[in-house]
C-alpha positions as CSV (number, residue, x, y, z in Angstrom):
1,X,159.1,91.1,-19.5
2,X,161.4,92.1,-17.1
3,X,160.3,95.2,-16.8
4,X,156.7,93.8,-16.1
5,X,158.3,91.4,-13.6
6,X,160.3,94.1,-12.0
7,X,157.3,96.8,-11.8
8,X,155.1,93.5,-10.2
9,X,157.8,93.1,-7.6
10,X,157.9,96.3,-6.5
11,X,154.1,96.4,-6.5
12,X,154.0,93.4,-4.4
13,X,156.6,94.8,-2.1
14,X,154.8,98.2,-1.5
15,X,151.2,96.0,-0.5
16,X,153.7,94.0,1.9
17,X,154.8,97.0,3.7
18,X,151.5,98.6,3.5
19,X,150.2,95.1,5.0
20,X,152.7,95.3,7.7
21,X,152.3,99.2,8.7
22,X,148.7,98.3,9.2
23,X,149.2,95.3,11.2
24,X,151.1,96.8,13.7
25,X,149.9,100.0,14.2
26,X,150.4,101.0,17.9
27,X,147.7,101.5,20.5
28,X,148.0,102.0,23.9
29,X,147.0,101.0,27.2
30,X,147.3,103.2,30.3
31,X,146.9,101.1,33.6
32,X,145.5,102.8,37.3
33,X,148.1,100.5,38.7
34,X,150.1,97.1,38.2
35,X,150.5,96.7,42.0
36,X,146.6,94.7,42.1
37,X,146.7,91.2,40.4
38,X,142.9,92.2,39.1
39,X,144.6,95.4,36.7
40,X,147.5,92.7,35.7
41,X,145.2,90.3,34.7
42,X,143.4,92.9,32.5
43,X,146.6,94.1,31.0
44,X,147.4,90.3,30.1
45,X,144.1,90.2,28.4
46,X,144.5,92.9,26.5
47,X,148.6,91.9,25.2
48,X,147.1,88.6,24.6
49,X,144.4,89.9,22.2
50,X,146.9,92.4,21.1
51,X,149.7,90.1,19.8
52,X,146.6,88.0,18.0
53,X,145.2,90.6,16.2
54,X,148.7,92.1,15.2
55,X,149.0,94.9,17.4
56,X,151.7,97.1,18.6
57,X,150.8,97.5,22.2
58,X,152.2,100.1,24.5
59,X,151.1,99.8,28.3
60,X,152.3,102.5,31.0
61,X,151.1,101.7,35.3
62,X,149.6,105.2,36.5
63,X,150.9,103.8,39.7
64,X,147.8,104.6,41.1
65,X,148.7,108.9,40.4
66,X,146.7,111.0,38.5
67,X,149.2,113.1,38.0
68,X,151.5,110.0,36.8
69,X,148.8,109.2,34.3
70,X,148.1,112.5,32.9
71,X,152.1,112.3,32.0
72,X,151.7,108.7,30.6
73,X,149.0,110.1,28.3
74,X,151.1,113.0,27.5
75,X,154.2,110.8,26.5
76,X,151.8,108.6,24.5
77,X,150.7,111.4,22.0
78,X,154.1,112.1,20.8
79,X,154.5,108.5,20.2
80,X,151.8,108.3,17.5
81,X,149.2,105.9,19.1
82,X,146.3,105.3,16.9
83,X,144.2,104.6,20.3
84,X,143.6,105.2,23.5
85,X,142.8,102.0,25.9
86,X,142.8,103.8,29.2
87,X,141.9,102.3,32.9
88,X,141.6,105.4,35.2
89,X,143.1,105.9,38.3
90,X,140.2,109.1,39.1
91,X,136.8,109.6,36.9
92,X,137.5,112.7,37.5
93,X,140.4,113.5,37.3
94,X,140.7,111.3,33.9
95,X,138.7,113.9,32.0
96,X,141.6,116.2,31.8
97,X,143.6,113.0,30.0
98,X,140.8,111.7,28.2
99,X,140.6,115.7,26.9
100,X,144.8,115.7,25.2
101,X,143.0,112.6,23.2
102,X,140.2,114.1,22.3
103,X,141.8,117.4,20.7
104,X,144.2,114.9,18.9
105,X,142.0,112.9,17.7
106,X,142.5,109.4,19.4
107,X,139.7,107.8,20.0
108,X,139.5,106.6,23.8
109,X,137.7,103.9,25.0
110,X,137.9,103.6,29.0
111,X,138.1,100.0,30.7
112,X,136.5,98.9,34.3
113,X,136.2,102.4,35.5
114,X,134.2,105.4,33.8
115,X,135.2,108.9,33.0
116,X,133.3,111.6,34.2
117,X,134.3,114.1,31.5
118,X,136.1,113.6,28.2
119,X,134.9,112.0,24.7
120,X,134.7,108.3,25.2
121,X,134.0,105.9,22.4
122,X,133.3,103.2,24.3
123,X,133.5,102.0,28.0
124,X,133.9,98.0,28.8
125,X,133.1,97.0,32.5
126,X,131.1,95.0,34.7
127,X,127.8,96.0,36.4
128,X,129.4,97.5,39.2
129,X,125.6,98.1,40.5
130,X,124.7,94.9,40.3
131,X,127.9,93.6,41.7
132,X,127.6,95.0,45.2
133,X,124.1,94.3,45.4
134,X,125.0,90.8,44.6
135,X,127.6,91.3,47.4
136,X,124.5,92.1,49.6
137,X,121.9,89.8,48.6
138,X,124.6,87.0,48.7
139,X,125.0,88.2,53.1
140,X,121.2,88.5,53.6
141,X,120.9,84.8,52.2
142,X,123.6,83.8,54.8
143,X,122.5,85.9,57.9
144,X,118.9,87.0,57.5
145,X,117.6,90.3,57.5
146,X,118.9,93.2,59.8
147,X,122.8,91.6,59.9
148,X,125.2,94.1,61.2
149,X,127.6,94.5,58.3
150,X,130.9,97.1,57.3
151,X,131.3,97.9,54.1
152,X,135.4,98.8,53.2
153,X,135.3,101.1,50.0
154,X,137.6,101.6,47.1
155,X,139.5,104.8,45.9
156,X,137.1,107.5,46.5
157,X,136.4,109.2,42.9
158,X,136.5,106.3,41.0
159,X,133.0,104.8,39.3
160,X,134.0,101.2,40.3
161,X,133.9,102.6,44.0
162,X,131.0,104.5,43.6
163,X,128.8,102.2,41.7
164,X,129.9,99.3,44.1
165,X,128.8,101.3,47.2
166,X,125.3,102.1,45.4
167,X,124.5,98.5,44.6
168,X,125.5,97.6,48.4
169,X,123.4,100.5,49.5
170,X,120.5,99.0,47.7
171,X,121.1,95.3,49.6
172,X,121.4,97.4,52.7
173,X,117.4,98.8,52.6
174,X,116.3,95.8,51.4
175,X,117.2,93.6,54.0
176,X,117.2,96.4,56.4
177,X,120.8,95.6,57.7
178,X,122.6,97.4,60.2
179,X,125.0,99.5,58.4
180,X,128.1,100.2,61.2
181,X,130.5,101.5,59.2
182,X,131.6,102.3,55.7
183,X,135.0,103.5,55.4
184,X,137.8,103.5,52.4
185,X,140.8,101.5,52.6
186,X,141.5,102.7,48.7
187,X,141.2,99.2,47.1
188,X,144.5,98.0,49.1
189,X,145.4,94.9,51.3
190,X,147.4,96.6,53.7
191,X,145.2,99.4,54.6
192,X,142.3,97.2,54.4
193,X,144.1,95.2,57.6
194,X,144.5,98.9,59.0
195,X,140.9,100.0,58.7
196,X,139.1,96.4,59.7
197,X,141.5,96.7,62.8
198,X,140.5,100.2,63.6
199,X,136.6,99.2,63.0
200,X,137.0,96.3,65.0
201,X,137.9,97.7,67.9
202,X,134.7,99.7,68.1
203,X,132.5,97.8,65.8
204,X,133.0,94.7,67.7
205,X,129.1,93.3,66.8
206,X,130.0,93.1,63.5
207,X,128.5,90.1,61.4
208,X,129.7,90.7,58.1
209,X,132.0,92.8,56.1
210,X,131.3,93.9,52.4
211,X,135.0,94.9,50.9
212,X,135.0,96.6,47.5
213,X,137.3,94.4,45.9
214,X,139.3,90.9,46.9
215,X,142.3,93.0,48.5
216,X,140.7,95.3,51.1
217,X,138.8,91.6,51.9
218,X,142.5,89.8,52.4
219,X,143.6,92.2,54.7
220,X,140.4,92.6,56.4
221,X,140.5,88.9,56.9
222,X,144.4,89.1,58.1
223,X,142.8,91.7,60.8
224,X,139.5,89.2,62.1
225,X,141.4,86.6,62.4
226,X,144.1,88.0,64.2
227,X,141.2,89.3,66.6
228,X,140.2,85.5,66.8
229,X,136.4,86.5,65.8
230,X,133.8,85.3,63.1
231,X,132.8,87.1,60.2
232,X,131.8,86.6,57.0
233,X,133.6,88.3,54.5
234,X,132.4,88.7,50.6
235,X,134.9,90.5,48.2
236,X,134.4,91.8,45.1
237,X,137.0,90.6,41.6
238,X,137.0,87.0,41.6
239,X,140.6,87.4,41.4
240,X,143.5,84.1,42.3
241,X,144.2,85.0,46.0
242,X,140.0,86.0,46.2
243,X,139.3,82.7,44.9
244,X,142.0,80.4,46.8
245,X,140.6,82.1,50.0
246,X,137.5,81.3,49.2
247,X,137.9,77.8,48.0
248,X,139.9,77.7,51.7
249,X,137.2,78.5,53.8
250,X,138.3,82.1,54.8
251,X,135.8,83.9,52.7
252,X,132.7,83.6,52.3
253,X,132.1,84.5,48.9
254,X,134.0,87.1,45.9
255,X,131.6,88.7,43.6
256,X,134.2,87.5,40.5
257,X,134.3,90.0,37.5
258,X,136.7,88.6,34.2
259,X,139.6,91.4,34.1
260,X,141.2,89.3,31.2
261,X,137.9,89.5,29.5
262,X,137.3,93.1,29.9
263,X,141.0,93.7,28.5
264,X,140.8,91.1,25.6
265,X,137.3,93.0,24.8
266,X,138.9,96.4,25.0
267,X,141.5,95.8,21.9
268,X,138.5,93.8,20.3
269,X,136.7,97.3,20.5
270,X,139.9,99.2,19.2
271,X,139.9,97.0,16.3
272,X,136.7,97.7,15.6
273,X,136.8,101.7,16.1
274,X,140.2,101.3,14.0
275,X,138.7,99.7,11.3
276,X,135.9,102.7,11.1
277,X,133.1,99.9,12.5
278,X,130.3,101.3,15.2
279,X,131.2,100.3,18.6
280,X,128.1,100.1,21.6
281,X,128.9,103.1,24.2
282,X,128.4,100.5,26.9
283,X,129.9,97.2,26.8
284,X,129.0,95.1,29.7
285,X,131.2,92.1,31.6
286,X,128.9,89.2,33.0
287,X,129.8,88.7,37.1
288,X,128.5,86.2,39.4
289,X,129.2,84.9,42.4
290,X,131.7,82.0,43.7
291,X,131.3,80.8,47.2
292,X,132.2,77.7,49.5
């Protein structure tokens, strides 16, 4: 008998280890940069979901660097990661990341922005498209056709920034708007306030101002009203500041994705790759808009 009892102990012991190994195997989750509240909100999403489902999960800020991240990703396959959760700071420039996976067999599933090259298992994002059309439609419904609008773009390279600008191109035909500029101010508040002050000074008809995401709009607002003129200003994220401004009165609208959402849905995905399940290649985010 005590030989039986002992032999169960130890049996039960090995499927409680087992149990735990499995529960916290580690994945990982490479960020374009901590320094936007839209990329912390994502990475909260995703720890959130993480600690639920029994993850161990690793997060490293590309600061913004692809060369930064292709390091991150480097350090992450000698750590044994069983995935890859990866927001890229370059579509492009991702693929050569996204490739180190691929020969080591971590599946990679990219989050808010694409790669261009690279095995991906799955990528989770809102329609970008649709977004910056939204961002147009949305202007044309306050000012009419044929306003005189700026666009401020993202990082130039990235799909957000890229799919953004075609969505607002497709607003721009359709209500025949004065396009007067359309310059980067790479996703950032401060250069955002550069650019718009810049543009201002010889775009001074402007009517409305399209930025690619709520901190290119708050520092383009910081620059108009400095300059003591009226514009109507529509972000794009939906993020705390974004909202606030425009529960304040200061902008007119914020196309408003769910970072947290895409980043809970992103270790939802892993769990399901992990666990051997088929995954969709495309996993859309709903958007829509919040105005005064």
């Amino acid at each position: 008998m005590k030989k039986i009892a002992k032999s169960l102990l130890v049996a039960l012991t090995a499927m409680f280890a087992t149990h735990i190994a499995i529960a916290k195997q580690t994945i990982a989750l490479a960020v374009s940069t901590l320094d936007n509240p839209f990329f912390v909100s994502l990475r909260d999403g995703a720890k959130q979901k993480a600690d639920e489902l029994g993850y161990n999960l690793v997060i490293l800020d590309s600061q913004n660097d692809p060369a930064k991240e292709l390091a991150n990703v480097e350090d992450l396959m000698v750590r044994g990661v069983k995935l890859l959760l990866i927001n890229p700071t370059d579509s492009q420039a991702v693929g050569t990341a996204v490739a180190i996976a691929n020969r080591q067999g971590i599946p990679v599933i990219t989050l808010d922005r694409g790669a261009a090259n690279g095995q991906v298992v799955s990528h989770i994002a809102s329609d970008n498209v649709a977004g910056g059309k939204m961002a147009g439609d949305f202007i044309a419904q306050q000012l009419g056709q044929q306003a005189k609008v700026i666009q401020l773009e993202g990082i130039a390279g990235t799909s957000a920034a890229r799919e953004r600008g075609e969505g607002f191109h497709q607003a721009v035909q359709i209500h025949q708007f004065d396009l007067l500029a359309s310059q980067p101010a790479d996703f950032d508040r401060s250069k955002g306030l550069n650019v718009m002050e810049n543009l201002l000074a010889s775009q001074a008809e402007v009517q409305a101002v399209f930025a690619q995401n709520d901190e290119m709009a708050l520092g383009a607002l910081r620059a108009i009203r400095a300059a003591n003129k009226k514009v109507l200003i529509v972000g794009f994220d939906g993020t705390d500041d974004g909202i606030n401004a425009v529960k304040r009165g200061y902008l007119a609208a914020t196309i408003a994705q769910q970072p947290a959402l895409i980043g809970e849905l992103g270790v939802i995905t892993a769990d399901r790759v992990l666990k051997g399940e088929k995954v969709e290649a495309i996993i859309p985010v709903p958007l829509k808009v919040i105005s005064q």
